[in-house]
N, CA, C and O of each residue as an XYZ file, in Angstrom:
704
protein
N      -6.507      0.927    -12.010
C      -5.171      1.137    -12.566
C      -4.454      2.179    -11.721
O      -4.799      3.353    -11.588
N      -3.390      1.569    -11.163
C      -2.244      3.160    -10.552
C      -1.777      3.737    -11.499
O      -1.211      3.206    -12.454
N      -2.046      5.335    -11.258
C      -1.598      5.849    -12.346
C       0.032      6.059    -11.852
O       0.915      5.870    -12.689
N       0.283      6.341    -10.862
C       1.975      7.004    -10.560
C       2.658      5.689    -11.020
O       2.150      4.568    -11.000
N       4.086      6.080    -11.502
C       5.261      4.939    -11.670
C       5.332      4.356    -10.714
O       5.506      3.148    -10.876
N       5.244      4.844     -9.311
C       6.047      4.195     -8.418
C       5.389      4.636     -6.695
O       5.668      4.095     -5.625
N       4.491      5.753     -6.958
C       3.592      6.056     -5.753
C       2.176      6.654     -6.492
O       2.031      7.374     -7.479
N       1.519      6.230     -5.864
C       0.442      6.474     -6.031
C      -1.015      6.838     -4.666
O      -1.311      5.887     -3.942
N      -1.581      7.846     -4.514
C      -2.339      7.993     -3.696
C      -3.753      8.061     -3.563
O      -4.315      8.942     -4.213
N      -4.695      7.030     -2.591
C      -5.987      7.073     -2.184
C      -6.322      7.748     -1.546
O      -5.571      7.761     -0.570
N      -7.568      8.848     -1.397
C      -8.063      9.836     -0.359
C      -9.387      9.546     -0.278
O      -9.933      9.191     -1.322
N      -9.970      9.608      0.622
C     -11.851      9.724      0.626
C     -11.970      9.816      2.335
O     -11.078      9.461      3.106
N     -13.127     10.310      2.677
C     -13.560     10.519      3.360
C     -13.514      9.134      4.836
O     -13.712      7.974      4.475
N     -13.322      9.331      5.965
C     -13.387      8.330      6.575
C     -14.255      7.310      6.712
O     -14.984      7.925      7.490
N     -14.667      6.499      6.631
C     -15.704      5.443      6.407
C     -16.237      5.209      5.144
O     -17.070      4.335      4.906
N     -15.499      6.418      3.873
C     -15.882      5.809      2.440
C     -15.770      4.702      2.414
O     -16.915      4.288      2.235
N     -15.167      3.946      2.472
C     -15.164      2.572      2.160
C     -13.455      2.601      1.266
O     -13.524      2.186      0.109
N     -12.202      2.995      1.686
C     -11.497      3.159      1.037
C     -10.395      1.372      1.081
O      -9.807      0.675      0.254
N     -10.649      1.347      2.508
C     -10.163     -0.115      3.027
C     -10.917     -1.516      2.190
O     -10.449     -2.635      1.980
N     -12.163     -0.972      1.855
C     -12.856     -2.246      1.106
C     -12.796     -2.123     -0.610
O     -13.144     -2.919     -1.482
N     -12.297     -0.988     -0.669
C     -12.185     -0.951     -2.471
C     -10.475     -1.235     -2.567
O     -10.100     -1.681     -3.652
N      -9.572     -1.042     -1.668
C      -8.008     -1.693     -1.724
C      -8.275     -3.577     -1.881
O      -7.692     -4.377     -2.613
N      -9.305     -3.784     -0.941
C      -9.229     -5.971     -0.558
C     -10.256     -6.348     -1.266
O     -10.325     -7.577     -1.274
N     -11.418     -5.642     -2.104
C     -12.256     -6.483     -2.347
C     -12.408     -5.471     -3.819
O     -13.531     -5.422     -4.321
N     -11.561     -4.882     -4.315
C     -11.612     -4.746     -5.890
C      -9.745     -4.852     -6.043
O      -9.122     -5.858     -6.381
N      -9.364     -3.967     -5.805
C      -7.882     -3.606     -6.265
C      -7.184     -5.369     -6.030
O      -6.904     -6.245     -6.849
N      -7.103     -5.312     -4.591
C      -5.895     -7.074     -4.602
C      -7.136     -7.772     -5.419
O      -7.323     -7.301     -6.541
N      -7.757     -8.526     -5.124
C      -8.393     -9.517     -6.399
C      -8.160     -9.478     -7.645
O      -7.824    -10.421     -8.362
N      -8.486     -7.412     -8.193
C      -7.926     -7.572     -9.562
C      -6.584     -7.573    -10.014
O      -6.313     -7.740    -11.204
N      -5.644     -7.378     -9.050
C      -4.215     -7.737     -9.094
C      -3.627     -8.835     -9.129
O      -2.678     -8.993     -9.897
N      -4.047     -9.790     -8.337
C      -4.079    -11.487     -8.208
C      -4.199    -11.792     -9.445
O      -3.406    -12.462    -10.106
N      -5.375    -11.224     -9.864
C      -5.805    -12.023    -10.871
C      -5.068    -11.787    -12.783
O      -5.417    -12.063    -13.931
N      -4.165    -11.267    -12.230
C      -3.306    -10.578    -12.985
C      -1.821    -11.400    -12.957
O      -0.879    -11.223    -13.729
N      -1.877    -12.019    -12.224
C      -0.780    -12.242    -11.290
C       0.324    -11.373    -10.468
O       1.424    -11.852    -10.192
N       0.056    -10.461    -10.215
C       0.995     -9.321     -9.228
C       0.392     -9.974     -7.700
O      -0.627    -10.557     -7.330
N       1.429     -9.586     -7.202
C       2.041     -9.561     -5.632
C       1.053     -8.374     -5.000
O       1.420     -7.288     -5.450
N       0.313     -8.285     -4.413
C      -0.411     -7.295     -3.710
C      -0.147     -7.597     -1.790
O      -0.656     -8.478     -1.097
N       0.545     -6.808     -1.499
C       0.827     -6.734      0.144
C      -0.373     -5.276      0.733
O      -0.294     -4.105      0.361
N      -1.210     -5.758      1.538
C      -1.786     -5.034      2.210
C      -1.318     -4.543      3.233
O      -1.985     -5.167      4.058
N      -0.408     -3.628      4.054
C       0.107     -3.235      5.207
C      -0.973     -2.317      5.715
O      -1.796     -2.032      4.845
N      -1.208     -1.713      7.051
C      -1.557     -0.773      7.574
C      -1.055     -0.317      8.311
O      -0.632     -1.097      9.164
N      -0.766      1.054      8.515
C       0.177      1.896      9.441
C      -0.294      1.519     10.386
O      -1.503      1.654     10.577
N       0.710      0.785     11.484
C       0.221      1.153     13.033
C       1.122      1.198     13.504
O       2.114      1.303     12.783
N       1.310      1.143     15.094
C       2.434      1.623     16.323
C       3.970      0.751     15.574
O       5.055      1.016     16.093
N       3.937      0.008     14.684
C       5.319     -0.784     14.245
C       5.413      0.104     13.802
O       4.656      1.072     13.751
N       6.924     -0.188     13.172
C       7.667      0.474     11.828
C       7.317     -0.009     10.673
O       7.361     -1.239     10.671
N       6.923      0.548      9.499
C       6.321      0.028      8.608
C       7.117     -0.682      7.820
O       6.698     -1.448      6.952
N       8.384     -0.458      8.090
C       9.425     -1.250      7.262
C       9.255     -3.127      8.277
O       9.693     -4.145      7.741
N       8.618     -3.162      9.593
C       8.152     -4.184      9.972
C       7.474     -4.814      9.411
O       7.575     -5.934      8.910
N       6.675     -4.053      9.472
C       5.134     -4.553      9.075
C       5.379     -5.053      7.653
O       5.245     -6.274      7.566
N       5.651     -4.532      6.695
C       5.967     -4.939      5.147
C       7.012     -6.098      5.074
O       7.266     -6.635      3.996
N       7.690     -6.520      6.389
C       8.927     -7.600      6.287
C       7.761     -9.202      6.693
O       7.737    -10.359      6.273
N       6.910     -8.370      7.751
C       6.038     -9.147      8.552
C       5.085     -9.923      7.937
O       4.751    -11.059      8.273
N       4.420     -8.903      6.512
C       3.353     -9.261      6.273
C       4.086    -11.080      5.368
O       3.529    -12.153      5.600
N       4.518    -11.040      5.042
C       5.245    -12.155      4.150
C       6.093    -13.412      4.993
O       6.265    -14.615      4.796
N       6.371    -12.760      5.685
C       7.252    -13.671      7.284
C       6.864    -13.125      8.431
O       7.337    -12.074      8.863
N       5.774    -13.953      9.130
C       5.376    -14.011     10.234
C       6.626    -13.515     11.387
O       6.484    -12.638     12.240
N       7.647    -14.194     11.185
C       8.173    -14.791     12.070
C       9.697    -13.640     11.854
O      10.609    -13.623     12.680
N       9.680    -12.945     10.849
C      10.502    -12.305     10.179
C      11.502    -11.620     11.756
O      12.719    -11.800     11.752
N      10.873    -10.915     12.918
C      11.476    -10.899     13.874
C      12.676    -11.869     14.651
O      13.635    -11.397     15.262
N      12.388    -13.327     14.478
C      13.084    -14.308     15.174
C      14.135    -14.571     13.949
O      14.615    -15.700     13.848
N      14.506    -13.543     13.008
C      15.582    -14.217     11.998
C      16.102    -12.728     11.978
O      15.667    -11.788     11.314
N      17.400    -12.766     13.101
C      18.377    -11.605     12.759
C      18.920    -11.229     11.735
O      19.504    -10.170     11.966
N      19.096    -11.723     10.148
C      19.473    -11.428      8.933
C      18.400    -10.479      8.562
O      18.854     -9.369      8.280
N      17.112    -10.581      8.476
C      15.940    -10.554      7.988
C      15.687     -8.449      8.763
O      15.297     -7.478      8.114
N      16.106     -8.496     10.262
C      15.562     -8.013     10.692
C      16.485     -6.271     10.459
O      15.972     -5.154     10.533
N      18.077     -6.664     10.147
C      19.126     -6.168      9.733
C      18.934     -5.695      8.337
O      19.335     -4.569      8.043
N      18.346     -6.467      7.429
C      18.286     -6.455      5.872
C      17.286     -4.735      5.893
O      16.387     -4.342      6.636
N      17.828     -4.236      4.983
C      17.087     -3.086      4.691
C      15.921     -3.087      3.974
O      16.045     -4.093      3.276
N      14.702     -2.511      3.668
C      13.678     -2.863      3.373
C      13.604     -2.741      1.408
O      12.728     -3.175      0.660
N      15.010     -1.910      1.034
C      15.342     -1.866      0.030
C      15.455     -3.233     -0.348
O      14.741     -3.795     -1.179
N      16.247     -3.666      0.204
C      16.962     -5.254      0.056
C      16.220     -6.364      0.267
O      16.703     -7.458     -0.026
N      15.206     -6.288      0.693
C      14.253     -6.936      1.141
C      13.002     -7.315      0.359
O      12.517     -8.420      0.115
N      12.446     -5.528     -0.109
C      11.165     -5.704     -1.199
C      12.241     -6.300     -2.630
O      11.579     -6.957     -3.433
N      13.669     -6.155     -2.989
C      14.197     -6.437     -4.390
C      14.364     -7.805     -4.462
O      14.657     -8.409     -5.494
N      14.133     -8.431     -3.094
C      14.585    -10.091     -3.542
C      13.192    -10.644     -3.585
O      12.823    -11.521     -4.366
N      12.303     -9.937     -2.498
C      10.790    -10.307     -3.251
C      10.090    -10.384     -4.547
O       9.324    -11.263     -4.943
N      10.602     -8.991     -5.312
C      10.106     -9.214     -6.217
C      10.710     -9.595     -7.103
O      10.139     -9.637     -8.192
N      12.106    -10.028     -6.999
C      12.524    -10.620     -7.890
C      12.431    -12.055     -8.030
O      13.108    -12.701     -8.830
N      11.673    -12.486     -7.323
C      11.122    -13.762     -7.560
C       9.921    -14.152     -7.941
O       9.496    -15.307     -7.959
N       9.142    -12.766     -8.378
C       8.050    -12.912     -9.323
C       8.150    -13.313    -11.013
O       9.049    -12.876    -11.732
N       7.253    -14.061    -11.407
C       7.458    -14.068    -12.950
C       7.609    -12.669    -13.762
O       6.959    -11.637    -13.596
N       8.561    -12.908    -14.607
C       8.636    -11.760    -15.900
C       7.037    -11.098    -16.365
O       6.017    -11.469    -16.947
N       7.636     -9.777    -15.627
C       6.695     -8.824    -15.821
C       5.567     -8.683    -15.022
O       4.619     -8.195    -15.639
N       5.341     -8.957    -13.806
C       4.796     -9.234    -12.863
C       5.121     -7.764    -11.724
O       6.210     -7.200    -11.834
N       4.439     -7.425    -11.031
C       5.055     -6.251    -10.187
C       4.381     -6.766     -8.519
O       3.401     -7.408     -8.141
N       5.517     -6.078     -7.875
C       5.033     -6.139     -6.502
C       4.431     -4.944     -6.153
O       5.110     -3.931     -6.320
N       2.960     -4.791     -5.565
C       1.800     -3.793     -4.806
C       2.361     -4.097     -3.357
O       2.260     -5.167     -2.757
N       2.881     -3.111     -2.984
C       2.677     -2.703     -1.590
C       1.579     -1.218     -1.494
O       1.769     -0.056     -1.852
N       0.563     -1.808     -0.933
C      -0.711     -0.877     -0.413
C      -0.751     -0.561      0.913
O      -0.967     -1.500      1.678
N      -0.587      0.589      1.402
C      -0.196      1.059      2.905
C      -1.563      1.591      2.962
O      -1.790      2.449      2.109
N      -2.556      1.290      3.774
C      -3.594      1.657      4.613
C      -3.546      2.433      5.407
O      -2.410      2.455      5.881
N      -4.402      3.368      6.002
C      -3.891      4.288      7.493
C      -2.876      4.382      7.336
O      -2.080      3.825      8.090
N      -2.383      5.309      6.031
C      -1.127      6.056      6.314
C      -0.994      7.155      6.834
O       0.048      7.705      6.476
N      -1.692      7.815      7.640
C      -2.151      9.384      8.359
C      -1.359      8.490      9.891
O      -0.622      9.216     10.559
N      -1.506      7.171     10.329
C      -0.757      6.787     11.235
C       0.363      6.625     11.518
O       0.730      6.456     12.681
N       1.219      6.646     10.413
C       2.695      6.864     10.080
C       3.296      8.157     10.505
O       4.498      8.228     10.760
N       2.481      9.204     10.591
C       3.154     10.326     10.780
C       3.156     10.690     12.277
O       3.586     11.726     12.784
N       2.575      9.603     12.898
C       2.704     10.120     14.707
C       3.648      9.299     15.222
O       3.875      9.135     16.420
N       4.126      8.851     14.428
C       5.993      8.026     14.457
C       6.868      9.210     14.795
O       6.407     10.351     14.745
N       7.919      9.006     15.084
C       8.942     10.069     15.502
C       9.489     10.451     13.773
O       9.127     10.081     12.656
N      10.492     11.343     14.285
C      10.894     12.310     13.265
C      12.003     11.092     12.209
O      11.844     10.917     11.000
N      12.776     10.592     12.831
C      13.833      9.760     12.828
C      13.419      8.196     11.691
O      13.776      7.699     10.623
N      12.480      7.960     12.786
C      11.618      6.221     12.242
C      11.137      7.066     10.526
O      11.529      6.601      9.456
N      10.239      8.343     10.633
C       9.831      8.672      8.813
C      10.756      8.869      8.315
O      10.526      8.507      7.162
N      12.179      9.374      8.371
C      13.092      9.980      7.462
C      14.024      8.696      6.962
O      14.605      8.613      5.880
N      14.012      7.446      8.333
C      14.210      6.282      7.515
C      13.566      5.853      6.520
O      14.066      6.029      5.409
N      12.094      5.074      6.654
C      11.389      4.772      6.070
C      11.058      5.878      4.570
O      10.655      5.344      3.537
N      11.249      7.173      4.619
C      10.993      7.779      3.287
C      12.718      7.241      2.279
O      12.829      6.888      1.105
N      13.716      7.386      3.283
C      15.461      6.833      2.244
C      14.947      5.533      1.510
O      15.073      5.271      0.314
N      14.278      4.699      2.591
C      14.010      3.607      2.026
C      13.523      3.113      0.302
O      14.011      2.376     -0.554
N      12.275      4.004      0.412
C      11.375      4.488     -0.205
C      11.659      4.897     -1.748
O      11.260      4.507     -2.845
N      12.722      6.070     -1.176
C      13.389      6.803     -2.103
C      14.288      5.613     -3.016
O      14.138      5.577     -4.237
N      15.184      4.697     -2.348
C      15.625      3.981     -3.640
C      15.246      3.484     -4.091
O      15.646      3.298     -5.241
N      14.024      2.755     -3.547
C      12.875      1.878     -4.623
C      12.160      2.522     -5.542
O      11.629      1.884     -6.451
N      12.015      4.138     -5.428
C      11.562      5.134     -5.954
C      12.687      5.656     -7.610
O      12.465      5.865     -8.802
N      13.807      5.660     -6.741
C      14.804      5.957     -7.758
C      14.990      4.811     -8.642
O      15.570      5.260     -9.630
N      14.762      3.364     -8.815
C      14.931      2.329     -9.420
C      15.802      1.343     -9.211
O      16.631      0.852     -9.978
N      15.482      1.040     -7.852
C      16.527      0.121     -7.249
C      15.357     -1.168     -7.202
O      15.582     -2.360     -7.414
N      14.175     -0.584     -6.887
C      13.318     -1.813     -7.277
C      12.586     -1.396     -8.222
O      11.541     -0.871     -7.838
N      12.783     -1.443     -9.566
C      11.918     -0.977    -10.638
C      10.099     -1.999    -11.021
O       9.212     -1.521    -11.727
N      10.016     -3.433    -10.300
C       8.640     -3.672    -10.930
C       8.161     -3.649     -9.548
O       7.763     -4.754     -9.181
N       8.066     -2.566     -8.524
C       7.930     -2.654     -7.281
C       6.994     -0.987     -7.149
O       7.630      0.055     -7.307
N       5.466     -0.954     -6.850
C       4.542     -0.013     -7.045
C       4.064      0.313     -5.903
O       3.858     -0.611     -5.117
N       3.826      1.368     -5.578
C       3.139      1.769     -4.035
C       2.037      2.428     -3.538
O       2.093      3.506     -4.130
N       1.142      2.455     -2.875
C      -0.353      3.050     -2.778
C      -0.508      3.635     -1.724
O      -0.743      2.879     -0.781
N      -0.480      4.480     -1.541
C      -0.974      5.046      0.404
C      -1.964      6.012      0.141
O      -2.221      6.999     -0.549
N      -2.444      5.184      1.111
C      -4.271      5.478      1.561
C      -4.309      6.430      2.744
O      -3.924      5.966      3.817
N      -4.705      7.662      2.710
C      -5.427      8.483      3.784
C      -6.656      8.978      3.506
O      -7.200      8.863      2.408
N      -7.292      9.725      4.797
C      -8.430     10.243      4.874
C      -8.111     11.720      3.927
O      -7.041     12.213      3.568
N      -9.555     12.166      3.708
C      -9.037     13.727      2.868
C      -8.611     14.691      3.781
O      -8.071     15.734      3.412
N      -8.840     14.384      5.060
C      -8.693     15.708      5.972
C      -7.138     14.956      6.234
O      -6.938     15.269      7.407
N      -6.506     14.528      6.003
C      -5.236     13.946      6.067
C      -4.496     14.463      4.828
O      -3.286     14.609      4.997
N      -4.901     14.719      3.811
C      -4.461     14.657      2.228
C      -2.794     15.526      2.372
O      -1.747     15.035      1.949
N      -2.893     16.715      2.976
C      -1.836     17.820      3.326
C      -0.721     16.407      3.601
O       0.167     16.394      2.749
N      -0.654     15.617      4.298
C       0.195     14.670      4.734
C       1.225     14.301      3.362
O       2.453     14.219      3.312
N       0.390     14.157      2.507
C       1.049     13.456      1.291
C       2.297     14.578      0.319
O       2.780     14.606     -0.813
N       2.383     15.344      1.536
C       3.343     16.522      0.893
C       4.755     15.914      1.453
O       5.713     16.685      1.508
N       4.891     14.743      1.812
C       6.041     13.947      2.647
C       6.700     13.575      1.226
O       7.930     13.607      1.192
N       6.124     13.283      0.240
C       6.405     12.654     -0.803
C       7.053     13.856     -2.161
O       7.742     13.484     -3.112
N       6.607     15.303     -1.907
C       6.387     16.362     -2.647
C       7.684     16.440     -3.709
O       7.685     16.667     -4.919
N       8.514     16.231     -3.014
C      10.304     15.723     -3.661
C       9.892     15.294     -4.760
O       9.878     16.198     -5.596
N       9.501     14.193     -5.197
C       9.622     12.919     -5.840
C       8.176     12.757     -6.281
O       8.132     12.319     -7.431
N       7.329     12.904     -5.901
C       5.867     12.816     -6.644
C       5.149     13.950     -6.270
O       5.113     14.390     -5.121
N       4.418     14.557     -7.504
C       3.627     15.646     -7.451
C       2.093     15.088     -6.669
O       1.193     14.820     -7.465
N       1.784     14.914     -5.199
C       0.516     13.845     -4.815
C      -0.724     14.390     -5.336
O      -1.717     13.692     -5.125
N      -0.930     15.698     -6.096
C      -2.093     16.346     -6.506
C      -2.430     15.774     -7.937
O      -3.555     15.887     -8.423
N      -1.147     15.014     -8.723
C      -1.686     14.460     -9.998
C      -1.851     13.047     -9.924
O      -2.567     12.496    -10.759
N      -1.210     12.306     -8.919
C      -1.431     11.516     -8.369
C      -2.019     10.385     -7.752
O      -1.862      9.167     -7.839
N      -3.084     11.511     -6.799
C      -4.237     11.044     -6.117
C      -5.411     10.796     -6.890
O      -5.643     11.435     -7.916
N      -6.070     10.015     -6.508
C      -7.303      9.109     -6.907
C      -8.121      9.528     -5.402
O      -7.603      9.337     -4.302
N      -9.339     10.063     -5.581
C     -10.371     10.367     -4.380
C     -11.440      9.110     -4.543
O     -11.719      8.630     -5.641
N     -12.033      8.618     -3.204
C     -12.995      7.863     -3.538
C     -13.859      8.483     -3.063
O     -13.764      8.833     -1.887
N     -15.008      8.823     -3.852
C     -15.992      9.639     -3.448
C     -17.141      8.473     -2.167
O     -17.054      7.288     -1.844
N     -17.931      9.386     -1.853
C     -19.014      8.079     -1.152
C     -20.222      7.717     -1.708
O     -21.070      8.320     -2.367
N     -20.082      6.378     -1.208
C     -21.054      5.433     -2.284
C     -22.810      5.897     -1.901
O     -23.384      5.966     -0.814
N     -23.240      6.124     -3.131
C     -24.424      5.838     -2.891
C     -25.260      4.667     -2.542
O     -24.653      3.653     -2.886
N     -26.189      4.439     -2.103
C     -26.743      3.633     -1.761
C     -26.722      2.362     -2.426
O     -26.270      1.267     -2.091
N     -27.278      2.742     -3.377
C     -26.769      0.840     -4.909
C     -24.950      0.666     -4.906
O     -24.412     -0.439     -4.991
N     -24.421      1.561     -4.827
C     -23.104      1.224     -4.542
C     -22.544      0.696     -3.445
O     -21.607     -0.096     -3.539
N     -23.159      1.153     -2.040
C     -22.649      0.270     -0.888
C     -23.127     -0.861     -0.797
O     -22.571     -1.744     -0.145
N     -24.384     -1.052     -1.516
C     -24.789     -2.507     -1.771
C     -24.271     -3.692     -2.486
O     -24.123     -4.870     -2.161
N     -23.911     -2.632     -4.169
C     -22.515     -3.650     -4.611
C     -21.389     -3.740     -4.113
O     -20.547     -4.473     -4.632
N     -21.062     -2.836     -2.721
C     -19.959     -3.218     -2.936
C     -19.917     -4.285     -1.705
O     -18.809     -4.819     -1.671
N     -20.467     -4.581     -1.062
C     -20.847     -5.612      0.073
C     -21.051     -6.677     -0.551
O     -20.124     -7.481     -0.447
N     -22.139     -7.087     -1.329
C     -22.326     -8.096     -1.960
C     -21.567     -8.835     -2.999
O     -21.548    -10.057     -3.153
N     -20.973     -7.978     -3.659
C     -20.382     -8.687     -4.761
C     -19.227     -9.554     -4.249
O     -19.095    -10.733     -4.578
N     -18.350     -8.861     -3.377
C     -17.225     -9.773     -2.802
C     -17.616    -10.912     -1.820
O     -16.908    -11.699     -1.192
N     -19.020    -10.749     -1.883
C     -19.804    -11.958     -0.710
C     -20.022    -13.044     -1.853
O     -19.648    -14.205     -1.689
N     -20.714    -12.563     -3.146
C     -20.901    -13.888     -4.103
C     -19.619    -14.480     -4.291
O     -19.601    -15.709     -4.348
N     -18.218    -13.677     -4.431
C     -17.367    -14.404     -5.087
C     -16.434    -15.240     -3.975
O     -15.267    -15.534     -4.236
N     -17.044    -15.572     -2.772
C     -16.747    -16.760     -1.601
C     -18.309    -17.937     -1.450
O     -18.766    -18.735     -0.632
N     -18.709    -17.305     -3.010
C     -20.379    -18.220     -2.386
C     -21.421    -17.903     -1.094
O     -22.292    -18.613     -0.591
N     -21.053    -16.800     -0.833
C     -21.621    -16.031      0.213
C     -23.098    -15.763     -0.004
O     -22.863    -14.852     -0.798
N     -24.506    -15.793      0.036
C     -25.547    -15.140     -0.220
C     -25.848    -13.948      1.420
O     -25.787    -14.136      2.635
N     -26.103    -13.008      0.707
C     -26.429    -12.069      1.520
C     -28.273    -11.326      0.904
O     -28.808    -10.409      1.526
């Protein structure tokens, strides 16, 4: 469950396994819910790309698309979900976002901010860093307190890295 209205934050250690508890618990149990779950990960794009991208491949070769603000963009998405349904955008390697220039974050946070303020109200957000990253999430400090926020994933013990490998292997018929 996200607890924030509208941001919400993952921390754990690098190689916790924070990337495999977002795709192989969180989107499944969201799907299965019926919500919209977009997996992005920060890299060398603009993340307002990447989030246009993940849904339209091709979203580059359509100058409307590429012009449209990402405000305008996540509100017609999700407004084509069924009643009561929300759109998950889950940002991965978000500690990679911040070696973007000064300019590219202060867009991407305006953005943010009106979907934040209720311009997209069934529209929820997750960003994932490492803990030695956590200080990062003070980008947000305005608008979300990230210390009540955050959700830590601790590291799995041994029967736990086992369920957590396996179980998403049975549910493709996988035997491991």
């Amino acid at each position: 469950q996200m607890r924030g209205n509208f941001g919400t934050f993952l921390c754990g250690s690098h190689g916790v396994g924070k990337t495999r508890l977002i795709k192989s618990g969180l989107v499944p149990s969201l799907l299965a819910q019926g919500h919209l779950p977009l997996v992005i990960s920060a890299t060398r794009e603009p993340l307002e790309s990447s989030i246009k991208k993940y849904l339209l491949p091709n979203a580059d070769n359509l100058q409307f698309l590429k012009t449209m603000s990402l405000t305008g963009f996540i509100r017609i998405v999700a407004s084509a979900l069924p009643e009561g349904k929300k759109l998950y955008v889950l940002v991965d390697d978000f500690e990679e976002f911040f070696e973007r220039d000064e300019a590219e974050r202060d867009a991407f946070h305006a953005e943010w901010l009106r979907c934040f303020n209720g311009a997209c109200p069934n529209v929820r957000w997750l960003f994932c860093v490492p803990s030695s990253a956590h200080h990062l999430l003070n980008f947000f400090k305005h608008e979300i307190n990230p210390d009540s926020n955050t959700t830590y994933a601790p590291p799995l013990n041994r029967e736990a890295a086992r369920a957590a490998i396996i179980k998403p292997a049975e549910r493709f018929g996988i035997s491991i």
